[in-house]
N, C-alpha and C positions, 0 to 999 in steps of 0.2 A: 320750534320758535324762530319767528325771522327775527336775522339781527336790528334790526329797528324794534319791534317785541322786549328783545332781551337788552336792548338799551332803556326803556321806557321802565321795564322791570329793575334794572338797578338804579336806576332812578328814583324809583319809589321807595326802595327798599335804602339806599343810602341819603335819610335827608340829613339837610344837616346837623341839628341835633343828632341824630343819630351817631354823625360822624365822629362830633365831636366828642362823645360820649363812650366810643370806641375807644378812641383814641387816649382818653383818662383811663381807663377801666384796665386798658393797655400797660399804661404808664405803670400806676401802679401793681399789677403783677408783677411787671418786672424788678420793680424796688421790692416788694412783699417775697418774691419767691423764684423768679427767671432769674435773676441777676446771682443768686448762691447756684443753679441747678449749671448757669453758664461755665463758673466757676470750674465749680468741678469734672465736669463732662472734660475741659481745656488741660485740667491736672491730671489727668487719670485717663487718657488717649490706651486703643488697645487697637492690636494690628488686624488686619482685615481675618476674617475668618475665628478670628479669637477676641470677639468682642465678647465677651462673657458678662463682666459685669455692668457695659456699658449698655447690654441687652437687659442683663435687669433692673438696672435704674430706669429704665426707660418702659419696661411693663409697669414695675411701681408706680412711673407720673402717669400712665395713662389710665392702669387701673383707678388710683386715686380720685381722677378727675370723671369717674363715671364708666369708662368703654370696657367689653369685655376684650379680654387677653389671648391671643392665640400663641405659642411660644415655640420654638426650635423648626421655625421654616427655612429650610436649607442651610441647615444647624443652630448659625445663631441669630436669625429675622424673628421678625413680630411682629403682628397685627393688632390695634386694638379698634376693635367695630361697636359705633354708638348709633343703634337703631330713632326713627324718632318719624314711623306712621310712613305712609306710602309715597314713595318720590324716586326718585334716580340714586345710584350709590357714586358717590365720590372717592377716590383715593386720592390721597397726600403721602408722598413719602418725603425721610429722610433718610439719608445714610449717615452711617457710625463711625467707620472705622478711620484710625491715624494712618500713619506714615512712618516709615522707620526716616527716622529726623531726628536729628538731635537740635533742639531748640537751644537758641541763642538769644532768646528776647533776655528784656531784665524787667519783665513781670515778676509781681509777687506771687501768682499764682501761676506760672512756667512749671509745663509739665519735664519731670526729671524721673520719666516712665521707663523701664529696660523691660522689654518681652524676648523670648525665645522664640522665631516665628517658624515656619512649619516645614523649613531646613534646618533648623536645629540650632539655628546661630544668635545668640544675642545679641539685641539691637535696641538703638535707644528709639523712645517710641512717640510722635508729636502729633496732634492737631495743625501741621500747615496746611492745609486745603479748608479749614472753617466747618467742618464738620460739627465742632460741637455748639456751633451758630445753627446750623440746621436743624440738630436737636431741639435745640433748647424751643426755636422758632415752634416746630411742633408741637411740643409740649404746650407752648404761650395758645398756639391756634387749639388744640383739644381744650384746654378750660375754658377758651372764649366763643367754640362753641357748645360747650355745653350747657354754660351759662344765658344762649341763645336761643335755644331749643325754639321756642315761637315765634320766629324770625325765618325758622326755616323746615325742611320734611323732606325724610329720606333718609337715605344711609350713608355716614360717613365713618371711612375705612385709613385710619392711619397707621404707617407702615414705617418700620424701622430696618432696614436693608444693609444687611453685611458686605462685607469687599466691594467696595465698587471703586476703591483707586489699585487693587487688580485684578479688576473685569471680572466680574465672573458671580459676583454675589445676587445679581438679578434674575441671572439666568437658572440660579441654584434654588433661589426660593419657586420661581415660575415650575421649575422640572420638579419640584416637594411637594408642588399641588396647592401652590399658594389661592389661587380661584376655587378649588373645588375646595378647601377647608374655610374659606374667609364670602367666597361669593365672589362674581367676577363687576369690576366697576363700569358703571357706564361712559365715566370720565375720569382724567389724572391729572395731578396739577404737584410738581416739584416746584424748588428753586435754589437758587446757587449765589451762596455771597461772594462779591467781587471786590477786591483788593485793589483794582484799577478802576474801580468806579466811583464819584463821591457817596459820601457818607447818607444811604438812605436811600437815595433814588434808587427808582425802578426801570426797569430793561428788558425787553424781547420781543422779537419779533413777529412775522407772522407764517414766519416759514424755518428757514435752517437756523439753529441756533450753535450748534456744535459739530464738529466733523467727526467722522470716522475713526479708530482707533484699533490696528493692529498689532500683534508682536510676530514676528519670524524671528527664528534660527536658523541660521544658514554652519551645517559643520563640514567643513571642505577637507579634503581628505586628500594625502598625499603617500609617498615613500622616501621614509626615512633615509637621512644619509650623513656622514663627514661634514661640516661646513665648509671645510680644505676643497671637497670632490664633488658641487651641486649640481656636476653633471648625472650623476651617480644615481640622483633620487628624483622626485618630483614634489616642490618646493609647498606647502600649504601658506605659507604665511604670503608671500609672492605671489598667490593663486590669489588670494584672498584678498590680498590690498590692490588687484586689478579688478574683482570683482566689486570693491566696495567705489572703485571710481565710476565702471560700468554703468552700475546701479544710478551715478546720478544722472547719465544719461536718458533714462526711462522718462524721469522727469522734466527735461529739457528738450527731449527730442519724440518721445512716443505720445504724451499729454498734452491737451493744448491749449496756447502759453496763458487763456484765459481761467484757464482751472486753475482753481488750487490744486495743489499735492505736497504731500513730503514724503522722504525716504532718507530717515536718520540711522544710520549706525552710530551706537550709543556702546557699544564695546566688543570688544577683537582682542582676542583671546589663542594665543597660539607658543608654541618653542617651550622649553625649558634651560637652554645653557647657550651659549652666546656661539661655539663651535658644531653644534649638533643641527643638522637642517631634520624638523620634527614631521611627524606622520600626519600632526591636525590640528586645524585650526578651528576658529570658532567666532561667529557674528552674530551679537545681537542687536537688531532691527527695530525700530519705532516706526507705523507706516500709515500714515493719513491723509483722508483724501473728504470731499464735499458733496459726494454723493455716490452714491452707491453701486453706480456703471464704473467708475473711477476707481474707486473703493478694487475691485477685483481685476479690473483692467493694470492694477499695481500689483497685486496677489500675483497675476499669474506672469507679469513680464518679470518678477524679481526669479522665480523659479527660473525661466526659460536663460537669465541671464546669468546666473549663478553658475547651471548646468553648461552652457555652451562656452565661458569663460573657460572654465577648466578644463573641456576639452580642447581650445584651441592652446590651451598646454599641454596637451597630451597625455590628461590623466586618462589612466587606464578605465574604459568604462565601468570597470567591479565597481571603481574606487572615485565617480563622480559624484559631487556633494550632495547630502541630504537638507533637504530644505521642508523647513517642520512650521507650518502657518498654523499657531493656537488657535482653539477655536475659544477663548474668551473674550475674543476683541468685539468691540462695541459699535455698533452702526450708528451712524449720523441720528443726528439728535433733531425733529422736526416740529413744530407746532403746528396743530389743526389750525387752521387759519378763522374760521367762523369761531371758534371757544375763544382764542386769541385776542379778536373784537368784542367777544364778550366780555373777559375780564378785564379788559383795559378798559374799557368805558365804567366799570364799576370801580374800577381802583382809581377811574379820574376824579368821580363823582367823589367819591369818599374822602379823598389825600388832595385833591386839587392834580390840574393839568399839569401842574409845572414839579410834582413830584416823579413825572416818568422823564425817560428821556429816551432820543433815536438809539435806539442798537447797532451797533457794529461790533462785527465780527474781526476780533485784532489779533487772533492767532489759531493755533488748532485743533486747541483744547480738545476733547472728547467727555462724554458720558458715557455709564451703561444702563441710566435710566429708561433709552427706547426698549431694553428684555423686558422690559414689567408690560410695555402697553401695544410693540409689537407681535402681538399674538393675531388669532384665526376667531372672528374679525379683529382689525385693530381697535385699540380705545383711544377714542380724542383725547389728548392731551394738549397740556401748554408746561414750557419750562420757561423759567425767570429769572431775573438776575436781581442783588439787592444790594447795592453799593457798600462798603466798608471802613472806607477810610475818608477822613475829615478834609474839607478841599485844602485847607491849609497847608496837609504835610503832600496834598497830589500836588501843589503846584512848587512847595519847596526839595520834592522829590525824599520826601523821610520817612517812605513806606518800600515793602518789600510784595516780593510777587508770591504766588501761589508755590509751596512746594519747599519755599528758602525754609531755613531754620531763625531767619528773624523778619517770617511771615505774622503780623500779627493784625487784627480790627478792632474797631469800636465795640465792644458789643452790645454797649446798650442801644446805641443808633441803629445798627443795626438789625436785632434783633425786633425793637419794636416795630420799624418800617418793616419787617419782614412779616411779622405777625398781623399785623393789619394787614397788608396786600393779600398776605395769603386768605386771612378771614374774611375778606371781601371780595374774594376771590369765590372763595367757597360758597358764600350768602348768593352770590349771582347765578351758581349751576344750581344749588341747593332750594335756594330762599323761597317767598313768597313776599306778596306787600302786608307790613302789621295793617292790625283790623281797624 
């Protein structure tokens, strides 16, 4: 379909009664039944990998509203696929899982969650990332389309996806054989509620939406000695804090100064007693970069700098550092650019022009939504952003950012602007014109 096509198409398809009529039907589910499902989801936060029962509240609302259930894709994901005659398939995902947060809002409905996470440690456990926003939003889009069934034709495939604040739940349902037990989609369309954006509006681009997202450890390795005698030994901690300044050289002097990059050391880990020079130290890394040349062109100068560091201190080569790049880190997060056009001209239609607004990119966030649709070919997708907070408290500044513990949103704003975008998002790849 040329984009001229697929604009004249959601044209027809969103007039305005229709819009408007969305938009009530909208309203009220979430008074009737989103606005309890928001609740709870926010009370009951479970840690990536151990969404258990937030996997089955989440089959429950989707069973309920019609789709069949797939369950325990790369442990605890799920599909729920609502057939409806021949057409393209869509997927929609959300993700599930919290945060170990300990929340500080002073909601009446403040999760005061403790899990055990999969080192063995108890942890208090939160919704700061809006996760249970992206739920609930699903749930809202599954009954309103199913409620639409003649509106539209084809298969739509909604996904509930474990760990993705670390890395790794994407890639776990995709390797579980998430296409060959559910069907592979022709198209995917996520979104992401924003805490720095106003309350409602919509967001994205037509191209990069999110950067890359790595973890390293770097364990640097010395010989023990006296604190009295550091000639004695070869120092880790001293190895370690010249390799952590080296590091940000890569970025100032090997990238260029129009790229983005980062190279955060986010904890250094070394000694046990204030006279003992110790055998080993320990760096972990956060490493982000805008594209994907960049992306490893940082991968392999943090090795090469780690390594040569410690030998221009003379570690012994046995005993040069090990440098461990996970492989859960998450690639740059991109929009097909034609579906892009496509659904913002239906979401303008629908909501009016002045409900989106320019996208900028204000830091370096990442996703692991690209494991779901960078596969062999890829799948078009679009990711989106859906504002959260009331302009009032953005311009008195009485909001908190993504991750805090007195992270919190609107959810009925929202969730409904979330729900509609996304529905009208869907009717554009999905739909046809009523008869």
């Amino acid at each position: 379909m040329t984009q001229r096509l697929a604009c004249l198409a959601a044209v027809l398809i969103v007039s305005p009664g229709f819009a408007a009529d969305l938009r009530e039907s909208i309203a009220q589910d979430y008074d009737a039944h989103l606005a309890d499902l928001f609740t709870y989801l926010h009370a009951n936060p479970e840690l990536s990998m151990q969404e258990f029962e937030t996997s089955d509240r989440m089959a429950s609302e989707l069973e309920a509203a019609g789709y069949t259930i797939t369950r325990n894709i790369g442990k605890t994901g799920l599909a729920g696929t609502l057939r409806n005659g021949d057409g393209p398939v869509l997927m929609i995902r959300a993700d599930m899982d919290g945060l170990p947060v300990l929340e500080k809002t002073d909601l009446d409905y403040k999760s005061t969650a403790k899990q055990v996470n999969l080192e063995g440690i108890e942890m208090p456990v939160m919704h700061a990332c809006g996760h249970d926003m992206h739920m609930t939003t699903l749930v809202g889009v599954a009954r309103r389309m199913a409620a639409l069934r003649d509106r539209w034709q084809g298969t739509l495939l909604l996904v509930g996806q474990p760990a993705e604040e670390a890395e790794g739940g994407a890639k776990a349902m995709v390797a579980d054989g998430l296409y060959d037990r559910v069907g592979r989609p022709d198209f995917a369309l996520a979104l992401h509620v924003s805490a720095g954006d106003p309350l409602g509006k919509i967001t994205f681009s037509d191209g990069l939406m999110y950067s890359s997202a790595d973890t390293v450890r770097i364990n640097v390795r010395g010989v023990a000695t006296h604190g009295a005698s550091p000639h004695l030994g070869k120092d880790p901690i001293l190895i370690g804090s010249q390799i952590v300044v080296a590091l940000q050289s890569i970025v100032t002097r090997e990238v260029g100064p129009l790229e983005p990059a980062v190279i955060t050391v986010g904890a250094f880990r070394g000694g046990t007693a204030p006279n003992v020079i110790a055998d080993h130290a320990r760096l972990d890394i956060t490493v982000r970069a805008n594209t994907e040349e960049t992306r490893y062109q940082l991968l392999d100068s943090i090795e090469r700098v780690a390594i040569n560091t410690a030998r221009a201190a003379g570690v012994p080569e046995d005993l040069l550092p090990e440098v461990i790049i996970y492989s859960d880190g998450a690639p740059t997060t991109n929009n097909d650019a034609a579906l892009a056009r496509r659904v913002r001209a239906a979401m303008q239609a629908g909501m009016g022009a002045n409900s989106l607004m320019e996208y900028k990119q204000t830091d370096m966030g990442a996703e692991d939504f690209p494991d779901l649709v960078n596969v062999d070919p890829p799948i078009p997708s679009v990711y989106f952003q859906v504002g959260g907070t009331p302009v009032e408290d953005l311009e008195s500044g009485n909001w908190a950012g993504h991750h805090s513990g007195l992270f919190r949103i609107d959810p009925e704003g929202s969730v409904t602007a979330g729900v509609e975008a996304m529905t009208l998002a869907a009717l554009e790849v999905l739909g046809r014109p009523p008869n």
